[in-house]
Backbone as CSV, one residue per row, in Angstrom:
resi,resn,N_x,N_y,N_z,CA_x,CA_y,CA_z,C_x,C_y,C_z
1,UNK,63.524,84.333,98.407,62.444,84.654,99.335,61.957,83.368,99.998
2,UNK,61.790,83.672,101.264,61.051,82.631,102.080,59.973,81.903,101.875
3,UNK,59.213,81.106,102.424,58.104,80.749,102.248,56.995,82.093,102.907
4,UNK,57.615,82.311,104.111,56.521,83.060,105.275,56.713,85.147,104.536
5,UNK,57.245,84.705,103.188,57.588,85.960,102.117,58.990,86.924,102.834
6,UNK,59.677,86.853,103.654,60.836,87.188,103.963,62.003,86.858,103.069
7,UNK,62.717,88.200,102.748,63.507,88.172,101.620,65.484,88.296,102.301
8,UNK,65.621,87.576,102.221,67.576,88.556,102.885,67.977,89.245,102.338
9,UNK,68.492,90.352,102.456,69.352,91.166,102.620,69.969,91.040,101.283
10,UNK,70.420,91.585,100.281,71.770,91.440,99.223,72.886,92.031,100.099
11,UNK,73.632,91.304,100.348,74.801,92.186,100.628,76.635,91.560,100.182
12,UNK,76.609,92.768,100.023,77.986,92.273,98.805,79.785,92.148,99.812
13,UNK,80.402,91.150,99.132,81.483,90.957,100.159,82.809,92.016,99.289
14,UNK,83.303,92.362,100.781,84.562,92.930,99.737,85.799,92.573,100.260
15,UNK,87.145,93.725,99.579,88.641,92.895,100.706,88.982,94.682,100.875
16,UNK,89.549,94.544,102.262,90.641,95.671,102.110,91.557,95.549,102.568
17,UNK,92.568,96.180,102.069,94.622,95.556,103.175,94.478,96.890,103.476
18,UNK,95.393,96.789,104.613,96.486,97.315,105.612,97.742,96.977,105.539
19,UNK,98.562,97.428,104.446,99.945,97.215,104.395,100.616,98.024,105.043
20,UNK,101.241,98.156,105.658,102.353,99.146,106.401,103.860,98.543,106.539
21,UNK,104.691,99.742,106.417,106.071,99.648,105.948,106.559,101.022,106.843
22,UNK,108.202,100.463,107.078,108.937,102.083,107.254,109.597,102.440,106.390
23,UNK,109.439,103.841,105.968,110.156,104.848,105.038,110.515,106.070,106.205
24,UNK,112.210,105.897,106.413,113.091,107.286,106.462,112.384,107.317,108.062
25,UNK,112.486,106.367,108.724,112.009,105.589,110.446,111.062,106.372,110.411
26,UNK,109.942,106.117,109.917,108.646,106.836,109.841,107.268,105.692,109.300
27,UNK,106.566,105.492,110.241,105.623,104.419,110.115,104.924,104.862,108.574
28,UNK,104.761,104.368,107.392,103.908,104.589,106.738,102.733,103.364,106.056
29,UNK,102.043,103.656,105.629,100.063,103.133,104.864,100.234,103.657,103.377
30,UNK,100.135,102.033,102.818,99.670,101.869,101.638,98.590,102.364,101.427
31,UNK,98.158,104.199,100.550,96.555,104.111,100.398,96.811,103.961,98.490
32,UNK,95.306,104.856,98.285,95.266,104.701,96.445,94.382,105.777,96.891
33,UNK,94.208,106.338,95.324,93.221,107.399,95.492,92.386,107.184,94.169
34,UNK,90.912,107.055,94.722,89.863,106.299,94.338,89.543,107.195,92.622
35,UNK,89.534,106.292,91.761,88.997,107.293,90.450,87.636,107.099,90.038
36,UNK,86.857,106.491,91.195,85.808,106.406,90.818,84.763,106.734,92.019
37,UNK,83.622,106.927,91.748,82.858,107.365,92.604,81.780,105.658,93.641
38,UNK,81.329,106.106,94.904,81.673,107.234,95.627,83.382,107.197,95.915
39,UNK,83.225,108.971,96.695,84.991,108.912,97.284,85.552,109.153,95.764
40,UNK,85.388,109.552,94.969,86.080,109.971,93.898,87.012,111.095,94.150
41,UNK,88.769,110.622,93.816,89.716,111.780,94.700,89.807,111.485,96.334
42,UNK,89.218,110.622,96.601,89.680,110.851,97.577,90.907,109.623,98.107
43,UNK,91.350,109.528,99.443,92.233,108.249,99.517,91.800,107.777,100.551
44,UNK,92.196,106.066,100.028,91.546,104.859,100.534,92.167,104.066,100.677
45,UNK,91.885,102.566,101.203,92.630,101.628,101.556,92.555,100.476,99.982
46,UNK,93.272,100.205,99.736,93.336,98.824,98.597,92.655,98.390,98.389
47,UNK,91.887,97.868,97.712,90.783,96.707,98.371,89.850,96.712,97.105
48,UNK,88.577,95.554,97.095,87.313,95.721,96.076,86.632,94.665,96.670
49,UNK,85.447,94.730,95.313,84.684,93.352,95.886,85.142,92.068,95.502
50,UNK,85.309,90.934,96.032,85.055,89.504,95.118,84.502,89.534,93.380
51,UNK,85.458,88.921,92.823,84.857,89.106,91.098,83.803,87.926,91.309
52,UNK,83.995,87.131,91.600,82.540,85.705,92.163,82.584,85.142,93.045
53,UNK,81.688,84.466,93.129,81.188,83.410,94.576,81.851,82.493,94.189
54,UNK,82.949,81.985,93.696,83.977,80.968,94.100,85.250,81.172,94.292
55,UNK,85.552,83.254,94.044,87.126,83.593,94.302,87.063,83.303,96.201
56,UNK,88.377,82.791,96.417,88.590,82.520,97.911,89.369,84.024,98.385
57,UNK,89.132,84.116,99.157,89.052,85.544,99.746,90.647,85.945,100.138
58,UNK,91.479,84.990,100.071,93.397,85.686,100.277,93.476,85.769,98.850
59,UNK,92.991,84.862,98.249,92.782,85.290,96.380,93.052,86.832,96.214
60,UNK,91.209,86.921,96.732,91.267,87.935,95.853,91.918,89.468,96.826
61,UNK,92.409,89.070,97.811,93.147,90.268,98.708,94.144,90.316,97.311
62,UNK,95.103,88.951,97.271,96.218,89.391,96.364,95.949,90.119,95.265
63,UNK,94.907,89.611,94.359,94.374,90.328,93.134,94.383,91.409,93.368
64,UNK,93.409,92.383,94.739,93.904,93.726,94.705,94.518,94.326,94.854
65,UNK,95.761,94.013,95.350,97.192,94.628,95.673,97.673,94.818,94.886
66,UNK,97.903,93.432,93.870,98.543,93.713,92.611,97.455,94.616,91.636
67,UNK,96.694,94.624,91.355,96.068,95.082,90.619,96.004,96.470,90.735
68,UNK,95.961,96.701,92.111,95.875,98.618,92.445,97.103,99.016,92.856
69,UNK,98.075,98.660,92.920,99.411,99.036,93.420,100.528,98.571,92.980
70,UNK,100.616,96.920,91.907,101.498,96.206,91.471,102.439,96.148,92.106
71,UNK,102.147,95.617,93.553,103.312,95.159,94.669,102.954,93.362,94.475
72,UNK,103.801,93.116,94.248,104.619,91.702,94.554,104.091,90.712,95.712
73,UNK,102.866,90.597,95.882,102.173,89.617,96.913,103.002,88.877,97.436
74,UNK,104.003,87.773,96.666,104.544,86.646,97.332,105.414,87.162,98.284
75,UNK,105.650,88.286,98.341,106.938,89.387,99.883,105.685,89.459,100.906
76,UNK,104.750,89.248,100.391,104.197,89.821,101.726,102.924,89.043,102.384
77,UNK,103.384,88.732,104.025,102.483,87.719,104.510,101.310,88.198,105.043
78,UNK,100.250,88.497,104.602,98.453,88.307,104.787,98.124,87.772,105.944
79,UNK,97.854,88.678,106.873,97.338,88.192,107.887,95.764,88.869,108.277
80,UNK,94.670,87.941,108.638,93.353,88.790,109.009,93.354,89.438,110.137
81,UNK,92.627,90.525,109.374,92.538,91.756,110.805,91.562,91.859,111.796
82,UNK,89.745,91.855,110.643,89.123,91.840,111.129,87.959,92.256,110.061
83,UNK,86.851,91.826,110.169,85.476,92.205,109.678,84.770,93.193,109.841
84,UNK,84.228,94.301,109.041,83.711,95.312,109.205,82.467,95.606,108.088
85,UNK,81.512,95.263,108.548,79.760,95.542,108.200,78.617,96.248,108.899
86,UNK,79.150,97.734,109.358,78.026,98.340,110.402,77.296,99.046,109.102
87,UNK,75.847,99.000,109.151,75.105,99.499,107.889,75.392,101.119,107.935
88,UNK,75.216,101.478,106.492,75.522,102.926,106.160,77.098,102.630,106.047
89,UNK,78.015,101.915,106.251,79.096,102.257,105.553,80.383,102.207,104.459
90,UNK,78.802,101.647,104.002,79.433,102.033,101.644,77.769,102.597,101.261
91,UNK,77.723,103.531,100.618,76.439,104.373,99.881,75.874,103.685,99.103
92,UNK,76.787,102.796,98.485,76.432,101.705,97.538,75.196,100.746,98.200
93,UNK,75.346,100.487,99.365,74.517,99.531,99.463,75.506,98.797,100.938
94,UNK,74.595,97.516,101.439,74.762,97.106,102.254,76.692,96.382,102.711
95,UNK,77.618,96.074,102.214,78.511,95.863,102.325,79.327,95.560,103.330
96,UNK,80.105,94.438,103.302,80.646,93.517,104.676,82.285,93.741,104.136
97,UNK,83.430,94.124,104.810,84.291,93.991,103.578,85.429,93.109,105.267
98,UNK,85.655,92.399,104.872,86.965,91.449,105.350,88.576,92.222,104.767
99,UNK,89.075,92.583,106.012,90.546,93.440,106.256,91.687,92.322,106.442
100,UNK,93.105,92.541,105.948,93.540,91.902,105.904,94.711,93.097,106.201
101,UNK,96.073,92.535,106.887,97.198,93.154,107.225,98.511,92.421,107.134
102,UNK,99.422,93.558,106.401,100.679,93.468,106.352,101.735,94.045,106.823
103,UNK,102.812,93.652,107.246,103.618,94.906,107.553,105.042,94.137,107.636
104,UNK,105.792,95.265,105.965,106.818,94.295,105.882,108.272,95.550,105.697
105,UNK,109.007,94.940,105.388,110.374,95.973,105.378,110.682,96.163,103.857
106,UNK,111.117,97.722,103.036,111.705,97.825,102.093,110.729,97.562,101.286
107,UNK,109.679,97.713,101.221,108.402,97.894,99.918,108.757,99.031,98.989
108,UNK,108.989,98.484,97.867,108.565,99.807,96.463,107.590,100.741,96.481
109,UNK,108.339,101.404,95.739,107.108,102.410,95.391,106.087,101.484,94.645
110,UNK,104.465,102.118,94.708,103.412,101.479,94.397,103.386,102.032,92.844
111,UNK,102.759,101.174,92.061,102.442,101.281,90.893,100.855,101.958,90.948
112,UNK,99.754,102.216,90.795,98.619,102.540,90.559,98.038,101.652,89.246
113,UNK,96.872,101.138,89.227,95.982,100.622,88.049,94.494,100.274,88.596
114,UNK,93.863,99.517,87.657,92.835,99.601,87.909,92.078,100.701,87.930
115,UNK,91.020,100.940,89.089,89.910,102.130,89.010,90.680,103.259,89.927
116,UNK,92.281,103.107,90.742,92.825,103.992,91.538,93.572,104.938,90.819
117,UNK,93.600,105.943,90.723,94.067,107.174,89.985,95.443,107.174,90.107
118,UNK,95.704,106.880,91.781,97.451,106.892,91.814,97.166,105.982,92.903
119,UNK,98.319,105.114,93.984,98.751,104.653,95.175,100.166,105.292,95.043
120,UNK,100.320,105.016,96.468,101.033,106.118,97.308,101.569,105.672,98.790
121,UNK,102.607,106.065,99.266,102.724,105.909,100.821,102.312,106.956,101.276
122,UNK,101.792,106.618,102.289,101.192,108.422,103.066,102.009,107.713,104.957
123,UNK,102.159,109.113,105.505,102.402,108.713,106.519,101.060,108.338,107.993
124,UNK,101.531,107.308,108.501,100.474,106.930,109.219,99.700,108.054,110.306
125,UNK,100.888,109.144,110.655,100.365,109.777,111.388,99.507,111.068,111.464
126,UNK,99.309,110.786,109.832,98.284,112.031,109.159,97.361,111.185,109.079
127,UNK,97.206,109.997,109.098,95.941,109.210,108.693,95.242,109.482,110.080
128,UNK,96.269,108.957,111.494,95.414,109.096,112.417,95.343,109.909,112.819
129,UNK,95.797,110.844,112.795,95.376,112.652,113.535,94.134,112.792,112.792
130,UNK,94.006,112.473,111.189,92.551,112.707,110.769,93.167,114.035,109.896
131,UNK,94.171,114.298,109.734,94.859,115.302,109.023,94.701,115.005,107.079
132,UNK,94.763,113.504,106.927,94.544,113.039,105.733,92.781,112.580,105.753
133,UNK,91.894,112.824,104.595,91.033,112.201,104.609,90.811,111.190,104.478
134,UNK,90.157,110.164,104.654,90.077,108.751,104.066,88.438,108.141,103.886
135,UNK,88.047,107.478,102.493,86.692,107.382,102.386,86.193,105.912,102.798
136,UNK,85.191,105.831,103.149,84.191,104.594,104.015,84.793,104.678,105.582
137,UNK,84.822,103.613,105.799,85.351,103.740,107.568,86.878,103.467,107.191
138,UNK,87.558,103.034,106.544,88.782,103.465,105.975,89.713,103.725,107.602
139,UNK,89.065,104.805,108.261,90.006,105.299,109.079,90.370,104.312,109.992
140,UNK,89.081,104.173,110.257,89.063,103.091,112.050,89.621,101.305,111.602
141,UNK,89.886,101.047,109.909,90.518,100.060,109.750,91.805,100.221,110.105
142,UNK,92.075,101.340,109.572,93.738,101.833,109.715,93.707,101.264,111.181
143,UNK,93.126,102.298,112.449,93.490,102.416,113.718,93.715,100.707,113.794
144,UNK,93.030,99.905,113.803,92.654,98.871,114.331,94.463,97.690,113.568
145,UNK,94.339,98.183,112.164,95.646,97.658,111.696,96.844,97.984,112.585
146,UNK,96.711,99.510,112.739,98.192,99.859,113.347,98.656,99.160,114.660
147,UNK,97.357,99.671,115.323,97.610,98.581,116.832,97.986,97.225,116.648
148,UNK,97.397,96.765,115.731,98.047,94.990,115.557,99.267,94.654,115.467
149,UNK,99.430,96.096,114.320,101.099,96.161,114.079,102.068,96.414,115.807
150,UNK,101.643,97.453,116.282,102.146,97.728,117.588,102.386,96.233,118.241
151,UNK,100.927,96.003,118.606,100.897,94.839,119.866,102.578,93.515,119.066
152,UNK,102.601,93.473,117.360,103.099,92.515,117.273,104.241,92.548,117.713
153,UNK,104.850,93.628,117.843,106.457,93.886,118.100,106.583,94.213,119.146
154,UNK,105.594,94.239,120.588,105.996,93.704,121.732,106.165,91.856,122.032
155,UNK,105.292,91.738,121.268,105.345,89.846,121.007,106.147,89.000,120.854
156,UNK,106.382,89.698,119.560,107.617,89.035,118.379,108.809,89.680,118.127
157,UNK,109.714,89.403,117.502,111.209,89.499,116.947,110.780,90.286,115.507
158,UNK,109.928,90.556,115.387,109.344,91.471,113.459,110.290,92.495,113.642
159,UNK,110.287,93.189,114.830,111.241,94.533,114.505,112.783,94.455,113.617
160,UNK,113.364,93.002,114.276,114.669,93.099,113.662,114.504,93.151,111.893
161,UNK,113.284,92.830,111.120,113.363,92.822,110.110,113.315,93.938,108.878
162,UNK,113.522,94.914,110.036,113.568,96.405,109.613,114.911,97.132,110.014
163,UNK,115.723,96.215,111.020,116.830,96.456,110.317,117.595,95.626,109.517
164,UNK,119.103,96.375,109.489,120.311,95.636,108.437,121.080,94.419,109.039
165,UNK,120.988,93.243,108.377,121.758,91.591,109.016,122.664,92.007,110.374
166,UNK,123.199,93.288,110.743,123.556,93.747,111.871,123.151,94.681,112.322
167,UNK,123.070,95.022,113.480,122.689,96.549,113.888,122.653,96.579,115.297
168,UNK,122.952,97.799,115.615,123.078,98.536,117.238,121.428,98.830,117.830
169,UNK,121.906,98.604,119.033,120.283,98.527,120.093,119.499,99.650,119.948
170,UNK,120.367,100.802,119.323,119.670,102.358,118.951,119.077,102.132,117.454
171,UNK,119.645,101.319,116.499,118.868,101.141,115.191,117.707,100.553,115.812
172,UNK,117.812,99.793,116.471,116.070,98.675,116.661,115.355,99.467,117.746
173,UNK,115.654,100.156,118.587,114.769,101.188,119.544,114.634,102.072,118.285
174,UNK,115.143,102.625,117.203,114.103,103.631,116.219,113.127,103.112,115.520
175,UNK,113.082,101.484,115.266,112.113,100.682,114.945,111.114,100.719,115.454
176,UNK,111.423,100.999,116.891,110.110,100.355,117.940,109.469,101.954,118.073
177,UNK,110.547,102.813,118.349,109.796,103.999,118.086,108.682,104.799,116.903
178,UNK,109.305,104.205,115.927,108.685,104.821,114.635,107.634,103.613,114.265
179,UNK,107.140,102.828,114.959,106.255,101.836,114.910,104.991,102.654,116.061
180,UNK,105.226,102.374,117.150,105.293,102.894,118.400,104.145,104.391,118.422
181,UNK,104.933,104.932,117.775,104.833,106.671,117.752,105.165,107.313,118.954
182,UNK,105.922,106.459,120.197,106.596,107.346,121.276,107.734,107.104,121.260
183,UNK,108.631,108.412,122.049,109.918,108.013,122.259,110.091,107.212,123.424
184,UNK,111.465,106.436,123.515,111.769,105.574,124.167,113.514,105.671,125.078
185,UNK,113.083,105.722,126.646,114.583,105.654,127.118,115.312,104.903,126.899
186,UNK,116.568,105.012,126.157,117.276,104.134,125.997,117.664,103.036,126.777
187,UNK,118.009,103.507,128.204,118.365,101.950,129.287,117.496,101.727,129.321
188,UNK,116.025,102.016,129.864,115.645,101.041,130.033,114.955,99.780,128.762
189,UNK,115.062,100.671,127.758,114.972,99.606,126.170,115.960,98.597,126.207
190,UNK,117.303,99.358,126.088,117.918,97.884,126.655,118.084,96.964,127.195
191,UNK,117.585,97.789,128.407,117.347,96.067,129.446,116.402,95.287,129.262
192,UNK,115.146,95.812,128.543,114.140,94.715,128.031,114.710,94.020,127.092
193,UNK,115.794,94.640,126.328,115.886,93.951,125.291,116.819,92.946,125.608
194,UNK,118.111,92.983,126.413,118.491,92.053,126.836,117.430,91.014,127.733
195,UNK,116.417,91.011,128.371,115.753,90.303,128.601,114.750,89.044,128.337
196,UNK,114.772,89.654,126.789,114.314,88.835,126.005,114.902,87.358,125.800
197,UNK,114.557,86.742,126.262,115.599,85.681,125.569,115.381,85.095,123.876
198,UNK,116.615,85.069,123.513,116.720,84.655,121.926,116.466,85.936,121.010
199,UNK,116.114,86.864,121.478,115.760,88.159,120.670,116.683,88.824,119.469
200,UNK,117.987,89.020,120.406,119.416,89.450,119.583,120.785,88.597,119.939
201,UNK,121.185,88.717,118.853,122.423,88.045,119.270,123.628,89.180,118.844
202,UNK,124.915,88.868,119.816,125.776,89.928,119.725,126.767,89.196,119.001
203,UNK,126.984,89.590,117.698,127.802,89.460,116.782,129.781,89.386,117.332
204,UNK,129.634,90.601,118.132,131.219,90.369,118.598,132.028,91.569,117.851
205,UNK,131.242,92.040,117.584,132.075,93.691,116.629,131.221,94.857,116.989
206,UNK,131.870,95.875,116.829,131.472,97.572,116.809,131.367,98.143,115.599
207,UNK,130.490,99.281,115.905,130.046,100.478,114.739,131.173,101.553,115.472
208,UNK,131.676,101.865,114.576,132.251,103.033,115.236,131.483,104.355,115.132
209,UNK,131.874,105.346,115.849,130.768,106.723,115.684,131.257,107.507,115.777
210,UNK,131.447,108.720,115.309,131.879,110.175,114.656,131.983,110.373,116.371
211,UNK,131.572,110.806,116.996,131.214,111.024,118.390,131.236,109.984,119.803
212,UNK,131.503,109.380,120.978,131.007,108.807,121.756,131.646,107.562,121.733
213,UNK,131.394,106.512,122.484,131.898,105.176,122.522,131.318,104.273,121.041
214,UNK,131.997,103.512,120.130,131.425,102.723,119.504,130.392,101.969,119.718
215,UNK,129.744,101.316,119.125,128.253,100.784,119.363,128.235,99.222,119.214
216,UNK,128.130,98.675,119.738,128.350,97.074,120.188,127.240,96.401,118.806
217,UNK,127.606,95.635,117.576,126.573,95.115,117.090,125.936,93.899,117.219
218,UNK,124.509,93.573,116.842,123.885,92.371,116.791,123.105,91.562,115.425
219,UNK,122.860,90.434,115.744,122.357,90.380,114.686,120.693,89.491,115.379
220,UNK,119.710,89.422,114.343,118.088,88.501,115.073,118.983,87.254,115.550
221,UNK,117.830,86.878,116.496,118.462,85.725,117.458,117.045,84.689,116.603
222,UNK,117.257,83.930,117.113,116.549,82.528,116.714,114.757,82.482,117.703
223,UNK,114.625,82.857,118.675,113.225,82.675,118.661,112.542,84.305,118.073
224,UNK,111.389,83.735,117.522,110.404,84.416,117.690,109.135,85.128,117.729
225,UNK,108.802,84.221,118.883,108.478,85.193,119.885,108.706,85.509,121.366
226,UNK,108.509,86.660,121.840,109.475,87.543,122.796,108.616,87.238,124.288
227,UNK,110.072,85.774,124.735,109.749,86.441,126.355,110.725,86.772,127.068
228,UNK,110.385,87.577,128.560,109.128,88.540,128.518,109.114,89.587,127.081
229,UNK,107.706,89.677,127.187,107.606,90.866,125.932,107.883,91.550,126.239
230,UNK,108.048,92.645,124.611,108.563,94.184,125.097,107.241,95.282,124.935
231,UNK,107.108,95.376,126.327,105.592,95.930,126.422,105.788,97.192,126.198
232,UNK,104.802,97.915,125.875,105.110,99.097,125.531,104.573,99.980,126.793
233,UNK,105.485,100.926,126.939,105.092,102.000,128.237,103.851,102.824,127.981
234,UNK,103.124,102.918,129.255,101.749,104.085,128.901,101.928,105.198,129.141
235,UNK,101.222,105.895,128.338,101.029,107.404,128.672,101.247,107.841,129.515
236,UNK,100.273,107.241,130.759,99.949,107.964,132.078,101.697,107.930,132.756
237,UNK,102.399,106.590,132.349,103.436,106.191,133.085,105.101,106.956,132.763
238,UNK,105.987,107.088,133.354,107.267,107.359,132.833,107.700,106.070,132.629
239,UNK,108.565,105.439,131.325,109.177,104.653,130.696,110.007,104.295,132.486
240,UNK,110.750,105.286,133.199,111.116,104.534,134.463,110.617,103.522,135.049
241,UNK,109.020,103.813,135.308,108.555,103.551,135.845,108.125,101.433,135.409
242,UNK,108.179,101.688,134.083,107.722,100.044,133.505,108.891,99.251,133.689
């Protein structure tokens, strides 16, 4: 308390991730489902408070990953998302919780411990239709993760890391799609993608295919990040049209 009797606020810090992965070219979110109250049963994002005022805060992100999901931190690179403290949203009390995001290729199944009943992959696109529930603002972290994820793989070269040391321009357009959540014309994907410079490199061999002309393979090229980017087409627009 102040001198002039003004007191601050208690307010408690917390972590939550945004891991995201593809399973079966289908964007999916690391949740858990909470065994404790509030939100008891329900599903949520990873996360807790700081155990003290001297854990450093990628600390204790890792602590909860492993701890609620027993995924393997050192696979996966932590990047900040963003800060979220609008009052009213933990019941508990005043709460600031710092988001953190991942998004990597070939993640395990999650283990569950701690106070989470189970973790789980859920697919992203029940989270955002609002089809899955999710407790605190939970949701609008997701939104805000996914887009990051989006914007990165017009940026960067991340997509190739979802596919195999080789692969055809149709494996990495299902990347961008199932990242994405739209479909994508093939020419003109290609020609961005040849545009890129350093993006792919063409190995010098074919996939052959049950059907159609064989499929020319590549493998990641050496920069990245992507110029020009591979922007993603709008709504309003036909993919022709970009």
């Amino acid at each position: 308390m102040t001198d002039d009797g003004w007191e601050p606020p208690r307010i408690l810090l917390a972590i939550d991730l945004v891991i995201l992965t593809l399973r079966e070219l289908e964007l999916h979110i690391l949740l858990v489902e909470r065994g404790i109250e509030p939100y008891k049963g329900v599903m949520a994002l990873p996360g807790g408070f700081l155990q003290h005022s001297e854990e450093d805060l990628v600390a204790a992100a890792h602590r909860e990953l492993s701890e609620e999901a027993e995924l393997d931190v050192e696979k996966l690179r932590l990047e900040h998302l963003g800060v979220y403290g609008a009052p009213g949203r933990d019941p508990r009390g005043r709460v600031v919780s710092v988001a953190y995001l991942a998004i990597a290729p070939r993640l395990p199944e999650p283990i569950a411990g701690t106070d989470a009943a189970s973790a789980r992959w859920q697919s992203v696109a029940r989270v955002l239709s609002g089809d899955l529930e999710l407790a605190f603002d939970h949701r609008r972290i997701v939104t805000d993760g996914v887009e990051r994820a989006r914007v990165k793989l017009e940026h960067t070269a991340l997509a190739t890391a979802f596919c195999g040391p080789t692969f055809t321009i149709t494996d990495l357009q299902e990347v961008y799609e199932a990242v994405w959540g739209i479909p994508l014309d093939p020419r003109n994907f290609y020609r961005k993608v040849q545009k890129a410079e350093g993006f792919i490199v063409d190995v010098g061999s074919v996939r052959k295919a049950a059907t159609g002309r064989p499929a020319r393979l590549f493998t990641a090229g050496p920069y990245e990040v992507l110029y020009p980017p591979m922007v993603r087409p709008f709504e309003s627009s036909s993919e022709k049209e970009q």
